[in-house]
N, C-alpha and C positions, 0 to 999 in steps of 0.2 A: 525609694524616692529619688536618688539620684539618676538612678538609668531615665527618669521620666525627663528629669531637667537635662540631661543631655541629649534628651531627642529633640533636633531644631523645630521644628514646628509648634512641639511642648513650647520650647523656650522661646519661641515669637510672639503666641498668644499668650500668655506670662507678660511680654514686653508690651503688648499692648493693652494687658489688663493695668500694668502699672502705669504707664500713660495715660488712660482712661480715670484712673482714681484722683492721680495728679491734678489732673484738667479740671476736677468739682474742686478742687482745693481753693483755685483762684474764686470763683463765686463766693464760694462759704466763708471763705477768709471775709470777702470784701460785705456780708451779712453779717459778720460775727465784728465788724468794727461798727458797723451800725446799731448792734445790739448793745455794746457792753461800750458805747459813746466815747469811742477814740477817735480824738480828730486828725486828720489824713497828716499834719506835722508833727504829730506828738509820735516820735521816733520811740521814744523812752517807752512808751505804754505796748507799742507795735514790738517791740524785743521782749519784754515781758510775756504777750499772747502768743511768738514765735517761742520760747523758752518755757511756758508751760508746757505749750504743742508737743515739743520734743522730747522733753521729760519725759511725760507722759508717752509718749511715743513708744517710747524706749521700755519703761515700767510696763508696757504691754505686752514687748517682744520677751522682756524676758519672764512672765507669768505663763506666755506661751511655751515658752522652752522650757519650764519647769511643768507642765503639764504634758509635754511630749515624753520628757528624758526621765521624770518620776523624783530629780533632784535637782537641787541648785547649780544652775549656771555658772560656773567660775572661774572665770582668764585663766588662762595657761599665764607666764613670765612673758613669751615669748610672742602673746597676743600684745602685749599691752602698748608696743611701738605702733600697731595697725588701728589700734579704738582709738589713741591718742590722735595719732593723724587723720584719722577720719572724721574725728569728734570735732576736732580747732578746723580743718581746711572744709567740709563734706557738709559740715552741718551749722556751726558756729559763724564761721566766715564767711560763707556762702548766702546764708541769711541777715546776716547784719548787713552787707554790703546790698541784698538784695533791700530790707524793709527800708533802708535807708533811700536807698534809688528811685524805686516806685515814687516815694512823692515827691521827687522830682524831675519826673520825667510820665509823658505817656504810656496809656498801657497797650499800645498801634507799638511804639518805640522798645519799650521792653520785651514783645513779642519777637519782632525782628531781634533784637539783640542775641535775648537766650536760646533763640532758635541758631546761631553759632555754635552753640557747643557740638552738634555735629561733625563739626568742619573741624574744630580743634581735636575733636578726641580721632578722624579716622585720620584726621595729620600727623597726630604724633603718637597716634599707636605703636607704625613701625619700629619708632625710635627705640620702645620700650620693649614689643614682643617680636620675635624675628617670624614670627607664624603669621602675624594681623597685620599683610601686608598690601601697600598702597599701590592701587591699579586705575587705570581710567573709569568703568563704571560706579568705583566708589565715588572715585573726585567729582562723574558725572551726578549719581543720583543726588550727591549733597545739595550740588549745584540748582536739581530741580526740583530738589523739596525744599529749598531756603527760596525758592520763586514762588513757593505755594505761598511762605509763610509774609512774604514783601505783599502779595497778591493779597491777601487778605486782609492785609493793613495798609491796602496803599492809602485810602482817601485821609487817615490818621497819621502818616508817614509826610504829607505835602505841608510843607512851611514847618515854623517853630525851631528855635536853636535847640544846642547843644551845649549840654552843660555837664561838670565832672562831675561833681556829685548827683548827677541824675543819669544819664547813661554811662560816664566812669563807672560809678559803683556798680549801675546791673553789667555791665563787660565784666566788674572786677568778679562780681557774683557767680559771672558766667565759665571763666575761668575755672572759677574754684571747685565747680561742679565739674568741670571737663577734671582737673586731674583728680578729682573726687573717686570718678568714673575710674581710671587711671591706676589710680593707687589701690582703688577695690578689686580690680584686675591682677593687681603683680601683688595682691599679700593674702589672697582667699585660698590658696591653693595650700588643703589637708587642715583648712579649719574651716570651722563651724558656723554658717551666715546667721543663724539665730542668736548665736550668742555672741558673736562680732556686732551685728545688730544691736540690738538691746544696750551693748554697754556703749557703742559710739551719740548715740541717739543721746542716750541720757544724759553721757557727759558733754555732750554739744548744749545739749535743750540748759543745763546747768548755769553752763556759761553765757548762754542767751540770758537767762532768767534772768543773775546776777547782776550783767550787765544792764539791764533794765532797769531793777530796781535799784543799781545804786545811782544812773540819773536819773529817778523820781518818776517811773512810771508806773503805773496800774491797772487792773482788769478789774474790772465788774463781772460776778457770778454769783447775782443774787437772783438770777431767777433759772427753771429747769432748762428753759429754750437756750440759754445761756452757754450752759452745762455742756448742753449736748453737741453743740456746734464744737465746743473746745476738743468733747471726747472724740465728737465723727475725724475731726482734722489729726488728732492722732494717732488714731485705730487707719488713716490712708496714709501717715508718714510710717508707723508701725509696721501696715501688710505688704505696702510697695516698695519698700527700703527691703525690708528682708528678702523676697522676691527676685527683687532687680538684683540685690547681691550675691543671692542664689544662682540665677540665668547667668551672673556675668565669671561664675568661676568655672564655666564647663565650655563657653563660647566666646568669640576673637569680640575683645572688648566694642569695636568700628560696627559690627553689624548689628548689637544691640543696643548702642548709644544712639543710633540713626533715629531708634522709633521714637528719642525724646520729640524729634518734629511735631509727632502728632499733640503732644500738649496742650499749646496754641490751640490747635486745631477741636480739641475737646474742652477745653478752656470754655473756647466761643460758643460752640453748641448748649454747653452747661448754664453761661449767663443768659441765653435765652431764655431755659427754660425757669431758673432760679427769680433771674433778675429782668426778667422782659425785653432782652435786648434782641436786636434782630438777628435770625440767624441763616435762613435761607434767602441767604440773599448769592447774584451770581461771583462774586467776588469770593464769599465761603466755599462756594462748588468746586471752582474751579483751585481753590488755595487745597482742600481734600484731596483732589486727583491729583497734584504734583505735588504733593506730600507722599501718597501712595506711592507716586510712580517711582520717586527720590526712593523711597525705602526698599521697592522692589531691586531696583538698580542697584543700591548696595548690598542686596544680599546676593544674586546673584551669582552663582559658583563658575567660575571660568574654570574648563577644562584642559589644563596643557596638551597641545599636539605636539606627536613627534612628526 
């Protein structure tokens, strides 16, 4: 299994299979508050549905891994610094500041926002790995896949303020997923992404939950349509967490954080097809090809001449 994820190509379709799961998330989320009648300020109830999600997420990856390995998954001492930080900054933090943000701020605004985290993560890789080093093509393709992602959200980008707790929190969100990225980077390396997996998820999704229910929020699932919007949303936080965590211990964190661009980008295809929104339209075209082109750019390989 491993020789597979260290073959780059393996590990780009991987990146964009996880980008691609990601992208239905936004729709399904935004059907699964419709269903279970959370209204867009009730924070409280949104931390609950994000904290089951991840729970569950999490109880998934590790049924999986106990189905692979034939026994229970169980932290080493020496994992428990890596679930812990993943679980509060990766999963916890990342989504509270995220579910908080969204309703108050656009989803044109949030697009542009999180579509940063490429810029941060191929910025300060350097700092962290002396290998995932910063070159003009990286700094270039960032540049022309954050145009895809401006291009496809310009007519939603024109007027409207600025507010902290609405673009604040998704930057803050946004952040927290860059050293997410970051810190899955510098602590994978000779442990296990399935059962890193599973326990970060869970105790993140935990701490969502908690948090929820102790400002007085709730979920409806009393019916099966219910049910299964919360399972699909966890079984994509479950496959593509493990995944992505997998791809990112064999390969230079910058060249597979880039594909988060394409998110957005699948995002918007998704709510077409979910939510009837528009999606071939020339704005979308043209935000895909410098999304593409950003990511080819950064992968890249320059060859030293002597």
């Amino acid at each position: 299994m491993s020789s597979l994820l260290k073959n780059r190509k393996i590990a780009y379709l991987i990146a964009i299979l996880c980008t691609f799961l990601w992208g239905t998330a936004f729709p399904v989320i935004k059907m699964g508050y419709g269903l279970m009648s959370i209204p867009e300020n009730d924070i409280a109830s949104k931390l609950v549905f994000a904290g089951a999600r991840f729970f569950l997420g999490g109880v998934m990856v590790y049924i999986i891994g106990l189905c692979i390995k034939k026994q229970l998954p169980k932290p080493d001492k020496a994992d428990l610094t890596p679930i812990l930080l993943l679980a509060v900054v990766q999963t916890a933090l990342q989504y509270l500041f995220s579910y908080i943000g969204v309703g108050y701020t656009t989803a044109s605004n949030t697009s542009v926002i999180t579509a940063c985290m490429s810029f941060f993560v191929v910025l300060l890789a350097p700092l962290f790995f002396k290998h995932d080093r910063l070159n003009l093509l990286k700094i270039a393709g960032c540049v022309v896949g954050f145009a895809g992602v401006i291009a496809m959200n310009f007519k939603g980008l024109a007027g409207g303020q600025i507010s902290f707790l609405g673009e604040g929190f998704v930057l803050f969100s946004t952040l927290c997923a860059s050293a997410g990225n970051l810190i899955t980077k510098g602590c994978m390396k000779n442990r296990d992404p399935v059962k890193i997996t599973a326990f970060q998820l869970s105790l993140g999704g935990l701490i969502l939950l908690i948090t929820g229910l102790v400002l007085g929020g709730k979920i409806q699932l009393n019916s099966i349509l219910n049910v299964l919007v919360l399972c699909y949303l966890a079984l994509v936080s479950a496959v593509a967490f493990t995944l992505w965590t997998a791809i990112l211990r064999y390969h230079p964190v910058s060249k597979i954080s880039v594909f988060n661009l394409l998110v957005p980008v699948f995002g918007t295809v998704w709510s077409g097809i979910l939510l009837n929104e528009p999606v071939l339209t020339v704005e979308n075209i043209i935000a895909l090809v410098l999304v593409c082109a950003g990511i080819v750019l950064v992968n890249v390989e320059i060859k030293n001449k002597r």
